[in-house]
C-alpha positions in Angstrom: -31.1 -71.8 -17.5 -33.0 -72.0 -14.5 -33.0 -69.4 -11.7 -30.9 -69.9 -8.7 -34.0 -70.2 -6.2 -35.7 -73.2 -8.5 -32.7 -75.3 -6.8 -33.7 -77.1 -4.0 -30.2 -76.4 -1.5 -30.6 -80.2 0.6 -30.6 -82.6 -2.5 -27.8 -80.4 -3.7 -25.8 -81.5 -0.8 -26.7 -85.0 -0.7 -25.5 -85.1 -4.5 -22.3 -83.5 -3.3 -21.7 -85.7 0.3 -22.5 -88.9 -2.5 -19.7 -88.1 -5.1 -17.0 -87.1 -2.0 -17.9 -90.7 -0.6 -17.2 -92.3 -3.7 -14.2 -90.2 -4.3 -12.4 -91.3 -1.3 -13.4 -95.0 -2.1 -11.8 -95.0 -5.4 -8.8 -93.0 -4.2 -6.0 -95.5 -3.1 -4.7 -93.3 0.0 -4.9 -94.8 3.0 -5.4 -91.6 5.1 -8.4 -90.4 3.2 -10.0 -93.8 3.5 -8.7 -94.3 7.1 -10.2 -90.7 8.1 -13.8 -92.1 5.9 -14.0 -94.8 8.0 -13.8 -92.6 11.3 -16.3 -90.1 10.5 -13.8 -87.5 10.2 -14.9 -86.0 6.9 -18.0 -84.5 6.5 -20.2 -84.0 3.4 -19.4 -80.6 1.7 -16.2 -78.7 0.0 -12.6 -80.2 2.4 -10.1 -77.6 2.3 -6.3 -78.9 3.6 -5.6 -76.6 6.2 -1.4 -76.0 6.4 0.1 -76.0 9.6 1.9 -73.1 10.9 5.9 -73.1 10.7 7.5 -73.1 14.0 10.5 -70.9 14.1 13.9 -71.7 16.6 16.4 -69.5 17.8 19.3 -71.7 18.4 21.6 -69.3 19.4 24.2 -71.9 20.9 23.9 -73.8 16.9 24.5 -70.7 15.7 27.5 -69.7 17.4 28.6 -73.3 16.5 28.3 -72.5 13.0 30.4 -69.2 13.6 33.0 -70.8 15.1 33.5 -73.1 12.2 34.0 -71.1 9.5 35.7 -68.1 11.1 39.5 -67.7 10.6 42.0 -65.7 12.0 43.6 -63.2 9.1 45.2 -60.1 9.1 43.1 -57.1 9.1 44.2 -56.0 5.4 43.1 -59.5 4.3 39.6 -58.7 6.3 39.8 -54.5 5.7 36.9 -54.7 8.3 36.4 -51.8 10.8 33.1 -50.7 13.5 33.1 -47.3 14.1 30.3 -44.7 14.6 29.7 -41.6 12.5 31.4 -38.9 12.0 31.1 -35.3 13.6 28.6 -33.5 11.0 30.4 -30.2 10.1 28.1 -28.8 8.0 25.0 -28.9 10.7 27.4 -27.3 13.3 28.4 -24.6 10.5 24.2 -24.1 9.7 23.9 -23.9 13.6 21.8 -27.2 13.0 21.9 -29.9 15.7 22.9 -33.2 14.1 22.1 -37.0 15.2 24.6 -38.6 17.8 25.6 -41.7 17.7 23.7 -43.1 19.9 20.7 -41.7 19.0 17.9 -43.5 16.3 17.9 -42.0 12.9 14.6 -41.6 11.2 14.2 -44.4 8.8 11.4 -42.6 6.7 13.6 -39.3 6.6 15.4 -40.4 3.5 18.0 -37.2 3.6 18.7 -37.9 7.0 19.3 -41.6 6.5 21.4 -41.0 3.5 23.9 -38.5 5.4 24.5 -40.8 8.2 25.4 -43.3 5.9 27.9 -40.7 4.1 29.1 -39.4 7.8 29.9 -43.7 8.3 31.6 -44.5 5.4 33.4 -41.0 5.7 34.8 -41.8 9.7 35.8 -45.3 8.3 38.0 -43.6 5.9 39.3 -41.4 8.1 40.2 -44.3 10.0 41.5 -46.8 7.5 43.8 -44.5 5.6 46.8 -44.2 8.5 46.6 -47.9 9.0 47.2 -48.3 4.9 50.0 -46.1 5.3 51.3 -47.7 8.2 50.9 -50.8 6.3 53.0 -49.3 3.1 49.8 -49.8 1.2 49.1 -47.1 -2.0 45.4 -45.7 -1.5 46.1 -43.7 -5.0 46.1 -45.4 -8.0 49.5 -45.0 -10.6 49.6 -42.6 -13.5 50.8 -45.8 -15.4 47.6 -48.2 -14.3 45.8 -49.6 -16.6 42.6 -51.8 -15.7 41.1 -54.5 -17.1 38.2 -53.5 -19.6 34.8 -55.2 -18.3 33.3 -55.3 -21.8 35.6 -56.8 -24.4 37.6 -54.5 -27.6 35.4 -56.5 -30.2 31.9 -55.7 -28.4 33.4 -52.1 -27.7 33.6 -52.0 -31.3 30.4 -53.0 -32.2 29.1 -50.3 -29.9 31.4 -47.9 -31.9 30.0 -49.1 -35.3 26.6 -48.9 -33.9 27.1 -45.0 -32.8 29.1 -44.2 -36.3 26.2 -46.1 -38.1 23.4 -43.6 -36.2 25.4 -40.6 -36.7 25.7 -41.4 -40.4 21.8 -41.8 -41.0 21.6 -39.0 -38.9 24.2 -36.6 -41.4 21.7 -38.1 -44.5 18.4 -37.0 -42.9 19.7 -33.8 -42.7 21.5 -33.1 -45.8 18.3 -34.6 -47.3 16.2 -31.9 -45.2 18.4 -29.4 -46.4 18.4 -30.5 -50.1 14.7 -30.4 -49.7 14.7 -26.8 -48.2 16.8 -25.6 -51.3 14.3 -27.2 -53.7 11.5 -25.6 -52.8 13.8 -22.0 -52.4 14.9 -22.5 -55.9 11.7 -23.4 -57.2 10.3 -20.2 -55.5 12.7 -18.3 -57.0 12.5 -19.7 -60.1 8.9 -18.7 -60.0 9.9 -15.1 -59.0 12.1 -14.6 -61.8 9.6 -16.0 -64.7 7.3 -13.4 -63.2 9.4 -10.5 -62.9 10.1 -11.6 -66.8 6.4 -11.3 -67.6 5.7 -8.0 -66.3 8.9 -6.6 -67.8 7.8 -8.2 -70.7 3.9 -6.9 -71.1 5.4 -3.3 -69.8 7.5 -3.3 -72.8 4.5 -5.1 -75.2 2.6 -1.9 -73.6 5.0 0.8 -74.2 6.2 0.0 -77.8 2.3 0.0 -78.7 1.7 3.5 -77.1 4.9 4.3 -79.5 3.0 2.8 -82.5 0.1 4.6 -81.8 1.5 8.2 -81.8 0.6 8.5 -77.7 4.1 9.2 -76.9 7.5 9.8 -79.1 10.0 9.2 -76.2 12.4 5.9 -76.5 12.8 5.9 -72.6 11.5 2.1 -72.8 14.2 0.7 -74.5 16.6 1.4 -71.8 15.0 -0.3 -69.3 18.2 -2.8 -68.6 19.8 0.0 -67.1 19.4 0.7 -63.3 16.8 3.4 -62.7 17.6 6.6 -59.7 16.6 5.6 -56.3 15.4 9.3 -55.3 14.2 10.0 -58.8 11.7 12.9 -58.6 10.6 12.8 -62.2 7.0 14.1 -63.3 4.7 11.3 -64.0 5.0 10.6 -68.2 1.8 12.6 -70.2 0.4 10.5 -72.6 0.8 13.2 -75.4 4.2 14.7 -75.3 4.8 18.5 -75.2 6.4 18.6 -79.0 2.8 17.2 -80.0 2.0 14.4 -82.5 4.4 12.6 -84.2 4.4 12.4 -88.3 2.3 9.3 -88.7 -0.2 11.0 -86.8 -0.3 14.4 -88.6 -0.7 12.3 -91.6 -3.5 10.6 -90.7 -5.3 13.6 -89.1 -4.4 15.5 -92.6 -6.2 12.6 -94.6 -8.9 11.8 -92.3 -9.7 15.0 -90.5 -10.3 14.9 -86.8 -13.9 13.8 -87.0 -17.3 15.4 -87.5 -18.7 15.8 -91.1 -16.6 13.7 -93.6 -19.4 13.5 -97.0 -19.0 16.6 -99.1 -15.6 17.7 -98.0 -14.2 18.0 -101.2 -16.8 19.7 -103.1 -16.0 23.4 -105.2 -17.6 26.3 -103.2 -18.0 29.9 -104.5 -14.3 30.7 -102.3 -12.3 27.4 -103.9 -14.2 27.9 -107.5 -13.2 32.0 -107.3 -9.8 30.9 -105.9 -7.2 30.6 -108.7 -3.9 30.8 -107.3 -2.8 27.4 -107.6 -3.2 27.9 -111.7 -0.8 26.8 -113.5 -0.7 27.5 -117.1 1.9 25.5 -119.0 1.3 22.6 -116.6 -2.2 22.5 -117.6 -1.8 22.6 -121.1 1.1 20.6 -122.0 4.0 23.3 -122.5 6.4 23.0 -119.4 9.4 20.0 -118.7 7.1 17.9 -116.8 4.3 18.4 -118.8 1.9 15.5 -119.3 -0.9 16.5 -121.4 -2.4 14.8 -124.3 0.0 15.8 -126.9 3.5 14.8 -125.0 4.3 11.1 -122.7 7.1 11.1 -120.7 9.5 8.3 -120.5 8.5 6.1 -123.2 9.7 2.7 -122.7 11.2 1.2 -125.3 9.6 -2.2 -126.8 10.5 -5.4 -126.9 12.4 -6.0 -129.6 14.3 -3.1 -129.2 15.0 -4.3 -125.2 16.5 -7.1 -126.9 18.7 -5.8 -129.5 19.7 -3.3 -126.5 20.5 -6.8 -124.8 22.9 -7.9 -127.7 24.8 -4.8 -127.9 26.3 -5.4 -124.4 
């Protein structure tokens, strides 16, 4: 695209005075081609130029106009009255000074605008109520009036199936919120409870194998349904009880000693090989009731045939 300045700015013109003139030659309105011929247009961009609107005040027209369609009714067919405002109690009560009526009221002071309007209306009133009564005209409506609806009862009641439909999804959001809520409380609570059972459980597990293993010969762990003292000031449990070791464990220290040198334990010394109090003379050779030496068995089972014949008697 060529720069702006590589145009040359007179055959530019001549191109556009060339194309208006053979506009207007084609164009079949008599005024453009009557205004050609004059020299009236000249080459370049025509603009139409609108002429300004005269305005008239015909005030005698309009009074004619008046006069036409004005009729003379009653005044409570017309309920037209043209008085000024009223006194403005409240600015004299405030000490205030309020606009008279011949004065201009501020039309950019919207307050003040508004309440000479209000004063108006409330002077027409004041006004038009003694000629209603005069009139026998009621200015309070019945206990027994009823007015014309200006929606009809079916669209009324599709605005009341619309409102009962909103309340009802909004009644199911929330009993859904709330379902939700008492989900997650019970599964938290669930959760609670399967803990509290595992520590109850491995406190048990513990206790019963500190009972197995002589550490302590108190029961106290099997009544651990029962509700424990709230200002109990019991001594911490010892691992050994005070009575000492249970029988298991006496047994096992008995046979297995309480550690330190086990190998030569039971061999004779000069004190066991002197000592012969434990002697026992018709026990060691096969004379008393319970003897059991070489010469005497005790309790000789019969054999097999004579289990069997023992079988037969019966």
């Amino acid at each position: 695209r060529p720069p702006l300045a590589a145009f040359n700015v007179p055959a530019v013109n001549t191109c556009i005075s060339v194309c208006v003139d053979l506009l207007f030659l084609c164009c079949p309105s008599t005024k453009l081609q009557e205004a050609f011929a004059k020299g009236l247009l000249k080459p370049g961009l025509n603009v139409a130029v609108e002429e300004e609107k005269k305005t008239a005040n015909n005030v005698d027209g309009l009074k004619l106009c008046l006069a036409d369609f004005r009729k003379d009714l009653p005044w409570v067919e017309r309920l037209d009255l043209t008085n000024p405002p009223a006194v403005d109690v409240v600015a004299k009560a405030e000490g205030k000074q309020a606009v008279a009526a011949g004065e201009e009221v501020n039309a950019e002071d919207d307050f003040q605008r508004e309440m000479f309007f209000y004063r108006q209306a409330q002077a027409t009133v004041l006004d038009a109520l003694p000629k209603l009564q005069k009139l026998n005209i009621r200015t309070k409506r019945p206990e027994d009036y009823f007015a014309e609806m200006a929606k009809t009862d079916q669209h009324m009641q599709k605005v009341r199936q619309k409102l009962i439909q909103k309340q009802q999804i909004m009644e199911k959001s929330e009993k859904a919120k709330k379902l939700r809520e008492q989900r997650k409380y019970g599964k938290k609570v669930q959760v609670e409870v399967l803990q509290n059972r595992q520590k109850q459980k491995k406190a048990l597990m513990s206790a019963v194998k500190k009972y197995q293993k002589g550490m302590t010969d108190k029961l106290d762990f099997l009544d651990g349904d029962q509700e424990k003292p709230k200002n109990s000031t019991a001594a911490p449990k010892t691992r050994m009880s005070k009575k000492g070791p249970n029988a298991k464990r006496k047994f096992k220290d008995q046979k297995f000693g309480f550690g330190g040198k086990k190998s030569g334990s039971k061999w004779n010394t000069k004190e066991s090989h002197n000592d012969v109090s434990g002697f026992r003379a018709r026990i060691a050779h096969g004379k008393g009731k319970n003897a059991t030496g070489k010469g005497k068995r005790g309790n000789k089972r019969p054999g097999k045939d004579a289990r069997r014949k023992m079988k037969g008697r019966k």
